[in-house]
N, C-alpha and C positions, 0 to 999 in steps of 0.2 A: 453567373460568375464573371465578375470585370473583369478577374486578369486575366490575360490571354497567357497559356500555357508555356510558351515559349520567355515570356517574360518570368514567369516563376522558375521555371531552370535555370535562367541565368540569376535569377536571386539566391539559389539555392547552391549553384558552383561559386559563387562568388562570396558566398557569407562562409560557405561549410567546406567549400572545395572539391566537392564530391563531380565525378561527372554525370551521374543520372542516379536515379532513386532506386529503390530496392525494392522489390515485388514485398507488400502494397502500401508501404508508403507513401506512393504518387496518387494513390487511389483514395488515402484516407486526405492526403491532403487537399484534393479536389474536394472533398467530403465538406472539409471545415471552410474550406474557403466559399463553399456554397449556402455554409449557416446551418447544415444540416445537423440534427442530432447522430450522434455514433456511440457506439461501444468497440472499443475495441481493443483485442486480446493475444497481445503478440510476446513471446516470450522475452526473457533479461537477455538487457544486449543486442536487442532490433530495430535499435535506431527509433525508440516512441517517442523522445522528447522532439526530434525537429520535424514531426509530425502536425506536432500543433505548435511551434515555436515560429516554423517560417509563415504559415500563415497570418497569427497575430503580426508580425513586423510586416508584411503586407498590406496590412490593411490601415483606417484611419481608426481610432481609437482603442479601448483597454481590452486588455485580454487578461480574467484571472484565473491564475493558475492554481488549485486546491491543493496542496502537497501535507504530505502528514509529518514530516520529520525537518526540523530546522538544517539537518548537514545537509540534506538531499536538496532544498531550497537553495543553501549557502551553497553547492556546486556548481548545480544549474545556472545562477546567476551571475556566478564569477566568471564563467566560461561566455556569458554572453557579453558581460563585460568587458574582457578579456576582446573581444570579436567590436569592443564600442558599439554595441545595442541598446535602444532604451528599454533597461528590464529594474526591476527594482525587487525589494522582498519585505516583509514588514511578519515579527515576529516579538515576543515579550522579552527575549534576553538581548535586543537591540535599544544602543545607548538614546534619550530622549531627543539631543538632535537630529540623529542619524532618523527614526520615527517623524519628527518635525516634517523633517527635509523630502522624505518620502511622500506625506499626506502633501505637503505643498506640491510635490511633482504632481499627484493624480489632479487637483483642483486645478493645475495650469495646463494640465489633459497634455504631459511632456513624457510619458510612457505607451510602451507597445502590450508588454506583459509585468504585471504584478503576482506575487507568490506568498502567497498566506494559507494559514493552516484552519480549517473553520472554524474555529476557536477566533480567532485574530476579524475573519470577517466577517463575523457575527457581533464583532465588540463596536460599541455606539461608535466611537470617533471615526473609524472604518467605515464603518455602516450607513450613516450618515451623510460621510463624502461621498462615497458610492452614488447615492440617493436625490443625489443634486441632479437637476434636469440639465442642466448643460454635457454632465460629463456621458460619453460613449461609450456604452459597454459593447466589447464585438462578440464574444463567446465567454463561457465558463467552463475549464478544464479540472477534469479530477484526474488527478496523478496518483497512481498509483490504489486504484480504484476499490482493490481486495480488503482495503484499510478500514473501506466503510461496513463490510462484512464482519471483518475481522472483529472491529472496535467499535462499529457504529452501537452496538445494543448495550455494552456495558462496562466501555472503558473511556471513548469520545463521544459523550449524545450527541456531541455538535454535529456528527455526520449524520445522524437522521433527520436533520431540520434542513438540510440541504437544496429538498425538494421543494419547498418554498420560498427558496432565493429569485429564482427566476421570474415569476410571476408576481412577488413583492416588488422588484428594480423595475419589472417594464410596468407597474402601477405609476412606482413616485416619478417617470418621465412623463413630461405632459405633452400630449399631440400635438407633433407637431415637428419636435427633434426628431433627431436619427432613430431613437428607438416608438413603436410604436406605445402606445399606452396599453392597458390590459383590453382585452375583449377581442383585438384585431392581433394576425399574423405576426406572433412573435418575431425579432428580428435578430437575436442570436441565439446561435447553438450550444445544445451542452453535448460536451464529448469527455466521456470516462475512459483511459485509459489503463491497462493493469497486466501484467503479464500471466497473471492465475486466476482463473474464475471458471469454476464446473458452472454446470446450467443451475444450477442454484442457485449461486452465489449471482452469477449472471442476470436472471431471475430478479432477484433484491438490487440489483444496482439500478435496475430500468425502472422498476417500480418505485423508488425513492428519489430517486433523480428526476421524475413523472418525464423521461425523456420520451421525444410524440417519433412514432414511428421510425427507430434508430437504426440508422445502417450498422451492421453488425459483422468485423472484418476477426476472424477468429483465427488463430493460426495455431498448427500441434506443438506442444512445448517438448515433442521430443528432438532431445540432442545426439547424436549419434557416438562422438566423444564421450560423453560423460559417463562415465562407468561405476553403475551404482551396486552399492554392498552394505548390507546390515550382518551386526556380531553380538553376538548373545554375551556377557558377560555376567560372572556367577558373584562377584564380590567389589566394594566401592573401589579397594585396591586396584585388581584386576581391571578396572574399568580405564583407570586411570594409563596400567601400565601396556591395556589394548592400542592406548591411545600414541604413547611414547612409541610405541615400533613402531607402528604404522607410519610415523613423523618421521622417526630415525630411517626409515627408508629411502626417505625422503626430503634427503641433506639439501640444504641450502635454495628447496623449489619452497614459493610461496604458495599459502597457503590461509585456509581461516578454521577456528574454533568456533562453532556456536554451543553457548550455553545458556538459559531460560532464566537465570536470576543475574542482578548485580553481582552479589557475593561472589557466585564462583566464577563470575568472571575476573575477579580481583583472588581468588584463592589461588586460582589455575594458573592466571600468569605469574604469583607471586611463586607458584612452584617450577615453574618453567626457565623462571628466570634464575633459583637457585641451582637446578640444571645447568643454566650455561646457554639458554635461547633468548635471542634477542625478540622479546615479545611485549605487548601491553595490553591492559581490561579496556575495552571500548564498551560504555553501559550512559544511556539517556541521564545517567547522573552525574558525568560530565563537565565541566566549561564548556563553552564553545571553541575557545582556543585550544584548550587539551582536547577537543576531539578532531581539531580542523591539523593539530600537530598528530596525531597519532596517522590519520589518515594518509599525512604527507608522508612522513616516513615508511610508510609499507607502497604506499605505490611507488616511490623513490628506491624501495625496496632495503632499504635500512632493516628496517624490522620484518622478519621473515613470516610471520604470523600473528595476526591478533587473534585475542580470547575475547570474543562480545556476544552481547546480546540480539535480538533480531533489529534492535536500532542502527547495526552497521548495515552496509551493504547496500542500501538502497541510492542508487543512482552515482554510485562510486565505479567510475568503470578501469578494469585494470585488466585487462586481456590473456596475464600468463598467471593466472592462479592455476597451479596445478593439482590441487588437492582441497577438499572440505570436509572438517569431520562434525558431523553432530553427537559431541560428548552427552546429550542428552536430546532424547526426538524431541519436536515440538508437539503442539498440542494439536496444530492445523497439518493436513496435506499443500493447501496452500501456500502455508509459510513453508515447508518442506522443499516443494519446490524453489519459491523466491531463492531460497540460500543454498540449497545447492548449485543455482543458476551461476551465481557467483562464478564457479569452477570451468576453465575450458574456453570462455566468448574466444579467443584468439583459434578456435577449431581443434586446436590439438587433444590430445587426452587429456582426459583429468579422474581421477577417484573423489567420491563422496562417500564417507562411511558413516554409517550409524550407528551408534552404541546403544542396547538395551539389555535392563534388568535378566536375570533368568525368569520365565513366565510366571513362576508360582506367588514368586515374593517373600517367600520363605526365608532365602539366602540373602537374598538384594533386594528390600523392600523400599527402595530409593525411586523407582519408577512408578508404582504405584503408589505412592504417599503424594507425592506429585501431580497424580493422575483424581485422587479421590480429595487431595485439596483443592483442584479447581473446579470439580465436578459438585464439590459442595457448594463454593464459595458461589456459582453461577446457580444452584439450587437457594440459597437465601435471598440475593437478588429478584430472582422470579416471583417469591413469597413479597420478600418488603412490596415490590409493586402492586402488588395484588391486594395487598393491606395499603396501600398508599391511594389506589384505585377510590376504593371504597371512602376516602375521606379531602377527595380531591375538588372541588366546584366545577359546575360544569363545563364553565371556560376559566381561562386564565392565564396567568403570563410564566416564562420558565425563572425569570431572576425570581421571581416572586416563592414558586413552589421550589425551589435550590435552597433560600435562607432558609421556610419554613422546615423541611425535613431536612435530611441528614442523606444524601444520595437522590434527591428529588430531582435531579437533571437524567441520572442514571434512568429510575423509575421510569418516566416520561418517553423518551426513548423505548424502553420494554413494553412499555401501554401502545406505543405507536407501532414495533414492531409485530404485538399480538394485535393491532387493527383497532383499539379500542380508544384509539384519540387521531386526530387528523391535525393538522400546523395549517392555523390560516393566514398567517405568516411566518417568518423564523424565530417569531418570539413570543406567539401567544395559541397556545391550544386549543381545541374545543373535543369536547370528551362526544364520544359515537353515544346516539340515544339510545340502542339496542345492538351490542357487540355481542361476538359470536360468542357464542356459550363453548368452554372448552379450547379458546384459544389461547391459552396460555399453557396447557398442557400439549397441544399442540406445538407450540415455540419449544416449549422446553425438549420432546422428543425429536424435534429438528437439530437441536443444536446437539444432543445426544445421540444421534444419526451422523452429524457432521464431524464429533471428535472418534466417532467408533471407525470411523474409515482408515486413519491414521494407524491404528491397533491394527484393522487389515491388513491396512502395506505393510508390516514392519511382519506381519508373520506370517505372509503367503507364500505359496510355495511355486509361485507362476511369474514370469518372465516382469520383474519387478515397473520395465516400462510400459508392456501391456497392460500393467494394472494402474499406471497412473493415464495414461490414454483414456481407459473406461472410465475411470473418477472424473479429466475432464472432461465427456462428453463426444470426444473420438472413439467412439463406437466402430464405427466402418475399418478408421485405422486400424482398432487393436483386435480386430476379429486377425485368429491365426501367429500374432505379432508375433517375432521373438528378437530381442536383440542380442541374442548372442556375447555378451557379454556383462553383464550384472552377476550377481552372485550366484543367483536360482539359475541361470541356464549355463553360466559354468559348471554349476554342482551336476547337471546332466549330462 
């Protein structure tokens, strides 16, 4: 590592203000500035971004940064902005100049970090520049790393082609520049960062990332504030009016709604607001200005609570939220966590409540219509692949197999996730000449293993933070655990 440590603290009080680092931020940032690959798993609100932020402005060339949500990109970058850093971001709802003006910065190699969504750096004009032998790549960050779990198999393919970025960019440098060529000693690191990852999930990042022997910095996502409660509610009403007291308690403290579709996040605050609360629908459907307004006025604290989908929250830091309700669980424990994380970063207390159906579905078959609409929907997906399998060439390119089918990017992704194709770059496949028999039935009772966890937490009857300890992987911790304050150990 060049820099001598003493110089990187004073980069790091002098850029952030801070006066020393926070156990293990000092550790991962030695990490990156050493080129090392990492994982690593600190909860929302741990300081991840100047993790990998001070290192890239340290060094001499590009740092890119994988982010999955345009606000989350649009923060981080304002903020370093803000600070006069050379950071940029490159996204499809940015106007033609502003794009221009960008790609021109990477070509005259006048940036420290760049922020694109794999989508964006997988697209030719991107890809391209990247690929020029002049330009330095220093590292590749994945933000917010759970994304590619979440969405990599069947919502973003782009995150499973991932793994063959690195080894594509150090081909097209030719020996000789900063980067080596392929065959010899990689010269940049990839570091995934993400605040929720079981050993699973964990698991799939390392292996898709083909990150080489990753330092692995994990931290327990329990918060001792956050006081978690789930409520059985018997009727759609009911659901609604669980929701109103719980708020009414909780006059004038901020707060967030998550709910799972657009609609009702545009229902809920339409009814919210005939209430008499100053609220708005935050949902990936969007402007960019109506979400970069919605966002300002709740951390300004104008609007006391939005109603959004899991598209808010990410990388939004606002330290007195004192409440989160989930008007409907998610589908993940992961995403569970993310957004309750929201509640409390400032240490103080916070409630997180969740509402669900009565078990049967009888009464309230809202929860389970939900539950068996995406349980289907990722059931036909698994099929279409499997049919798509079967009529695929052996090799081939993804623009190509996306025009010809109808989900051909999805599929491709699923085939890679059951093993049954490999990326020899990030744009052309090569089909495995004898795939495991059964792996796709395999995939599919994984991810059926993955959403049945969720149905756990939400009906167990044991210390609700010991049961997400064990989901992530803090075994040792949650032996014995109780925190004394959730629902289930108040009920005792």
């Amino acid at each position: 590592m060049n820099q001598s440590w003493n110089h990187v603290r004073a980069a790091f009080q002098k850029i952030w203000g801070y006066e020393d680092f926070r156990p293990p931020q000092g550790e991962i940032v030695r990490t990156l500035l050493s080129q090392r690959d990492a994982l690593i798993v600190l909860p929302t609100g741990g300081g991840k971004s100047i993790c990998f932020q001070l290192p890239a402005l340290l060094q001499t060339g590009l740092t890119l940064v994988i982010s999955p949500l345009v606000a989350l990109m649009e923060n981080q970058v304002q903020e370093l902005h803000e600070r006069r850093l050379p950071a940029a971001l490159l996204h499809s709802e940015l106007p033609s100049w502003k794009r221009k003006q960008t790609l021109r910065a990477i070509e005259k190699q006048q940036l420290r970090l760049l922020y694109l969504s794999p989508e964006t750096l997988l697209s030719a004009p991107v890809w391209e520049r990247l690929c020029q032998p002049q330009i330095q790549i220093n590292g590749l960050i994945l933000d917010e790393a759970h994304c590619l779990v979440q969405w990599g198999d069947t919502f973003r393919p782009a995150y499973r082609r991932l793994g063959a970025v690195r080894p594509t960019l150090l081909h097209s440098k030719s020996t000789g520049t900063k980067i080596a060529s392929l065959g010899k000693k990689s010269s940049f690191g990839i570091a995934a960062f993400t605040a929720t990852a079981d050993p699973m999930a964990q698991q799939t990042i390392c292996k898709v990332l083909q990150l080489q022997q990753p330092e692995v910095f994990l931290i327990s996502p329990y918060r001792q504030n956050l006081h978690l409660k789930v409520q059985t509610v018997w009727t759609p009403r009911g659901r609604r009016q669980q929701m109103l007291k719980f708020i009414q308690a909780r006059a004038k403290q901020a707060g967030l709604v998550y709910v799972r579709s657009r609609r009702d996040s545009e229902d809920l605050a339409e009814w919210f607001r005939q209430l008499g609360y100053t609220t708005a629908a935050y949902h990936a459907g969007l402007s960019a200005e109506e979400r970069r307004a919605i966002e300002a006025s709740w951390l300004k604290g104008k609007t006391q609570f939005v109603v959004c989908t899991c598209a808010f929250g990410m990388g939004i830091n606002k330290p007195d939220v004192r409440w989160v309700v989930h008007f409907q669980a998610p589908q993940l424990l992961s995403e569970y966590i993310q957004e309750v994380g929201r509640g409390g970063r400032d240490g103080k207390p916070a409630d997180a409540l969740t509402l669900v159906s009565e078990p049967t579905g009888w009464l309230n078959p809202e929860d389970k219509q939900r539950r068996e609409f995406f349980e289907n929907k990722l059931r036909s997906q698994f099929q279409d692949a499997q049919r798509l399998s079967q009529k695929l060439p052996p090799q081939g390119e993804v623009t190509a197999v996306a025009k010809q089918f109808r989900d051909g990017a999805v599929a491709l992704a699923l085939l890679h996730s059951a093993g049954q194709l490999v990326w020899q770059d990030p744009f052309h496949y090569r089909k495995q000449t004898s795939p495991k028999s059964g792996s796709f039935q395999q995939l599919s009772a994984t991810q059926q293993q993955i959403q049945s966890q969720m149905t756990q937490y939400l009906t167990t009857r044991s210390c609700r933070w010991q049961f997400l300890l064990k989901a992530f992987g803090f075994t040792k911790e949650a032996a014995g655990f109780r925190c004394g304050r959730c629902d289930n150990c108040l009920r005792r």
